[in-house]
Steps between C-alpha positions, in 0.01 A plus 500: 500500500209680735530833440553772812093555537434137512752451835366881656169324475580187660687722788236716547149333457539110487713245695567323167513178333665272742336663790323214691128593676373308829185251431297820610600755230244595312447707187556873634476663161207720427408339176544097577777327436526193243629186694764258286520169660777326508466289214319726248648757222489849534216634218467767322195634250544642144203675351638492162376588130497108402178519224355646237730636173809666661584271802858598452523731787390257789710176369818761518431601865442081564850428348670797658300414841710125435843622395470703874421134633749367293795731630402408856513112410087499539526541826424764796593486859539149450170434345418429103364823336175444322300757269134431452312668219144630413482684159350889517478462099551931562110541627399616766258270647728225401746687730276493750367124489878450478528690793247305714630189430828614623371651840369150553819334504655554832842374406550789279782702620466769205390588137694598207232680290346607344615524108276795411344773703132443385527160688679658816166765505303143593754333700643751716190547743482109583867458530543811715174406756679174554859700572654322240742683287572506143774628296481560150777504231294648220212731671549786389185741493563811714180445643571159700771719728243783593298517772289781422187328388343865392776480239422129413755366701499122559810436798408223718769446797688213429560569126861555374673506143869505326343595190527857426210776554359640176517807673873438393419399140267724443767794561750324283296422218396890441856595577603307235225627259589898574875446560600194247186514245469933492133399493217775593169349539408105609162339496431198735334181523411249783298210570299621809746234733695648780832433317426656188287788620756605753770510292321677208429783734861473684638567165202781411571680794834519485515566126285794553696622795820549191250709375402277247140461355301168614264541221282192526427220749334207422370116617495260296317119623746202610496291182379726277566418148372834343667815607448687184257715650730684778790448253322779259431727830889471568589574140236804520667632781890524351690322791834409381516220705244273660560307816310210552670294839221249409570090499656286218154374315353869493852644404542315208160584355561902537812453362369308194240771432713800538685292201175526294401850613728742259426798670691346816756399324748787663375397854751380701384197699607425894356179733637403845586214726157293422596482112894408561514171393611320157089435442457895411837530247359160318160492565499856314747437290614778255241716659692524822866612373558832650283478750652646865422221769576594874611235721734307762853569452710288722917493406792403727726202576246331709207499266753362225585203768091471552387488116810187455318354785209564343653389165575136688268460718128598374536602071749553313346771262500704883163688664244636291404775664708796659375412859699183574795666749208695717365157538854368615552803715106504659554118567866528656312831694251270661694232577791709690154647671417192628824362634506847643211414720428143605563331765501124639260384719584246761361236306698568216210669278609870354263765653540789243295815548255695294557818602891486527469341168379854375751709699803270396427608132377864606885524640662414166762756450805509225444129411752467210223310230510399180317761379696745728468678829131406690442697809096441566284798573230571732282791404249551235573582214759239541449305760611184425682579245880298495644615134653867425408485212792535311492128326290649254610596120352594171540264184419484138382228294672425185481237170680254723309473797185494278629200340570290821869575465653713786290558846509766646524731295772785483486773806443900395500643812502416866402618859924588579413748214251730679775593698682640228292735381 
């Protein structure tokens, strides 16, 4: 069912699918218009995470991407839905190659992307210029929704996202560590990538503004296999816990030297949204149990009917990652976006506009998601920004999720819980 902001838009800015222009309509949007014909599909990009050694994230937003398809019978104002693909393997100038090859294509309508934010940094530009949009369901770096470029902001008009703002997780995560853990002091480490940097210092900042101690910050290099050195810094300093919102390969290794390193053996260990998948609990192994992991946390009747689906449909062992219903919700966001907008041409063809493209999904108010309530926001620090930021939660590793047993693991705490306190 279209939601209310879908039909206010169609009253107020576009005649609507079904409205028929005269042979001399032309495209009257500021940004170009893509032009269906008759007898083609209606395409849309993914810049995914398809390569390298944790591809799990991008082939979850491809299936999720599908089962949207899927629910619609494949098929969108009357013409077959088609996704084509170009892998960002999470780097930034694979982003933007990605990204220029996409541009290039004038049948694409829009972009679900990208699967990390160091690949969005190199994408975004290109796919902006061209007044594309793209919505991401797993972005989360609270630098890709800020436009203030003295404060290494990286908004580009035309970007959007359903997955949360670490601004968000950040607060959470040190809530939980003063409130939940009792703990006094933290000590952080990051990769240097806009994801993990941003929320290292999201959680820093607002750990510090509990009045606890931040004493240490520290980058470590993206596969590094040798983090002994900081490691002995951290354990100089006396944080009781160390937060490290770092990816899966480069979690595992500082968890499997704080389990040789005896004087860290009290430290209480905490990753985030980039290490939430069943590669950290086995790739780690024994090493891992007890560790905190922030992440997605998605509940209700509806996301029960989608993981069946799911289930049936794409794998019956279910998504991998956390990030699966914020690709079914960005898809299902883009797609209402564009029956908001196009319109039938004379000839048949579907004329659908850039720029109303961008202002269909800028509307988005109170759409009832999987992952909850998405209204989409429109100034910095935000802008862009769909999610509340309440699908988030706080687990903890154990023995069985370690052992490939149980996924995912058991929930400690969750956003609903900050307004208890």
């Amino acid at each position: 069912m279209k939601s209310l902001y879908v039909l206010l838009f169609l009253m107020l800015v576009s005649p609507g699918f079904g409205a028929v222009t005269s042979a001399s309509d032309g495209c009257a949007d500021e940004l170009g218009c893509v032009e269906i014909a008759p007898d083609e599909k209606i395409v849309f990009g993914g810049i995914l995470r398809l390569s390298g050694p944790r591809p799990w994230t991008g082939l979850d937003t491809q299936n999720a991407f599908q089962l949207a398809a899927l629910a619609r019978d494949g098929v969108l104002l009357g013409r077959e839905i088609e996704l084509l693909l170009e892998d960002s393997a999470c780097s930034e100038e694979a982003g933007r190659e990605a990204a220029k090859r996409m541009v290039a294509n004038p049948l694409i309508v829009g972009i679900i992307g990208t699967n990390c934010s160091l690949a969005a940094k190199g994408a975004l530009p290109i796919i902006s210029e061209a007044g594309l949009l793209m919505i991401s369901p797993s972005n989360s770096s609270p630098f890709l929704t800020n436009a203030d470029r003295g404060a290494g902001g990286l908004y580009q008009p035309g970007y959007f996202r359903t997955a949360h703002n670490d601004l968000f997780q950040g607060v959470l995560s040190a809530r939980f560590a003063v409130s939940a853990l009792g703990v006094d002091s933290v000590a952080t480490i990051d990769d240097g990538d806009p994801y993990t940097r941003g929320l290292a210092n999201a959680m820093a900042d607002t750990f510090a503004g509990l009045n606890g101690e931040v004493v240490f910050q520290g980058v470590i290099s993206k596969g590094a296999s040798d983090v002994s050195g900081i490691l002995g810094s951290i354990a100089e300093s006396a944080a009781e816990l160390l937060y490290f919102p770092v990816f899966v390969p480069e979690a595992i290794v500082i968890a499997e030297q704080i389990a040789d390193a005896p004087e860290m053996e009290n430290t209480i260990m905490m990753t985030a949204g980039g290490a939430f998948a069943t590669a950290l609990a086995q790739g780690a192994g024994e090493a891992a149990i007890g560790m905190y992991v922030g992440g997605p946390y998605v509940t209700g009747e509806a996301y029960e009917a989608f993981l069946e689906t799911w289930k049936r449909e794409i794998d019956e062992g279910g998504p991998t990652t956390g990030f699966s219903p914020h690709s079914y919700d960005a898809t299902n966001l883009l797609f209402e976006a564009v029956e908001a907008v196009a319109k039938e041409r004379y000839d048949g063809a579907l004329v659908i506009g850039r720029a109303a493209l961008r202002d269909a999904l800028a509307a988005v108010e109170d759409y009832t998601g999987l992952t909850g309530s998405l209204t989409c926001q429109d100034e910095s620090p935000y802008a862009g920004d769909c999610a509340s930021g309440r699908a988030l939660a706080i687990y903890q590793l154990t023995a069985a999720e370690a052992r490939g047993e149980n996924w995912p693991p058991p929930v400690v705490w969750t956003s609903a819980m900050l307004d208890e306190e």
